[in-house]
C-alpha positions in Angstrom: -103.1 -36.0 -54.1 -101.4 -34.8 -50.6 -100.6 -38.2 -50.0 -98.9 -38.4 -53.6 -97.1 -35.2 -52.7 -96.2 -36.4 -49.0 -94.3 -39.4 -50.5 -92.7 -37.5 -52.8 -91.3 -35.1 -50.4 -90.0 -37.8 -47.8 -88.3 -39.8 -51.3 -87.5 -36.6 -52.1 -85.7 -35.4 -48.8 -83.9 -38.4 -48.1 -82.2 -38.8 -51.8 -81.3 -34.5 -51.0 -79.7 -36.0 -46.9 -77.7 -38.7 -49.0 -76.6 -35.7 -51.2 -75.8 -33.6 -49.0 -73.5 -36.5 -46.8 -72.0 -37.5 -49.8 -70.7 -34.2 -50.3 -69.5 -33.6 -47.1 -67.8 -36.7 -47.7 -66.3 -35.7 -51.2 -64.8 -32.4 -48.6 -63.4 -34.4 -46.2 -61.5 -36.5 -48.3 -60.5 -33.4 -50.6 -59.2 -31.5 -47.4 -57.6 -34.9 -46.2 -55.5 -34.6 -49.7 -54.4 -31.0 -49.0 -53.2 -31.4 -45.8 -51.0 -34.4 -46.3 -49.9 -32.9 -49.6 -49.0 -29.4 -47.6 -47.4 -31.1 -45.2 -45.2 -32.3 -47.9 -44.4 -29.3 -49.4 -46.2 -30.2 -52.6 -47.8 -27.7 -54.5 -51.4 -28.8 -56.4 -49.2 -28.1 -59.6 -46.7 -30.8 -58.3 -49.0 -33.3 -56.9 -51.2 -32.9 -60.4 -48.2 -33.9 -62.4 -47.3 -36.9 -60.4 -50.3 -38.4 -60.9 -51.0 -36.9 -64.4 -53.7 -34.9 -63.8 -54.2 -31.1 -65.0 -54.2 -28.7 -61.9 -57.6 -28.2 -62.2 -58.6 -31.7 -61.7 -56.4 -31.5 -58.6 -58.3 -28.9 -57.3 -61.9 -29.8 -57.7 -60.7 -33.1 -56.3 -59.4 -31.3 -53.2 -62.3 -28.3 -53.2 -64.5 -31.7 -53.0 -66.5 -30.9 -55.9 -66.3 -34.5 -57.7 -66.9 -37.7 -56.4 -63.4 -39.4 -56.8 -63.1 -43.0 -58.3 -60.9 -45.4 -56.0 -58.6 -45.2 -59.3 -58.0 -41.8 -58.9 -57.6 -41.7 -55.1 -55.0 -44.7 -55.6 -53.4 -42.7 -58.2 -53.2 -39.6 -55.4 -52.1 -41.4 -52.5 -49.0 -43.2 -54.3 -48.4 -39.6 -55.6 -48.3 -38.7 -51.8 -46.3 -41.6 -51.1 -48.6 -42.4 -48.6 -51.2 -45.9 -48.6 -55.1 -45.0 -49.8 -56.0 -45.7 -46.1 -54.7 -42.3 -44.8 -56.9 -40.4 -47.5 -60.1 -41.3 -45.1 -58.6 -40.7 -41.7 -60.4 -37.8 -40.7 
């Protein structure tokens, strides 16, 4: 039975590490957005309606509370003008 419980707590614990990286990753990207969409004087309002997405969308995207399809990160980075690349340059 402590075996049983052993194993579950190591599958446990690594599927909560991957969690918690993928999240950090979800932030990085998120604050990546902000910046570059600060820098050019977009507002989240603005940037949301040139990609046609509500403001609140925008936001959990850049609060890095969702995990962001490569559709919707294209869909960003052409609103920023910029190329998808510069989203993961952190």
């Amino acid at each position: 039975m402590i075996t049983n419980f052993h194993t579950y707590t190591i599958i446990f614990g690594c599927h909560l590490r991957q969690l918690m990286r993928d999240e950090t990753l979800y932030k990085k990207i998120g604050l990546k957005i902000q910046e570059i969409r600060l820098q050019k004087n977009l507002s989240q309002q603005d940037l949301a309606a040139k990609c046609n997405f509500e403001k609140s969308n925008m936001s959990r995207v850049e609060a890095g509370r969702v995990n962001s399809t490569v559709s919707t990160l294209n869909k960003i980075a052409k609103g920023l003008d910029v190329n998808i690349i510069e989203l993961f340059k952190f």
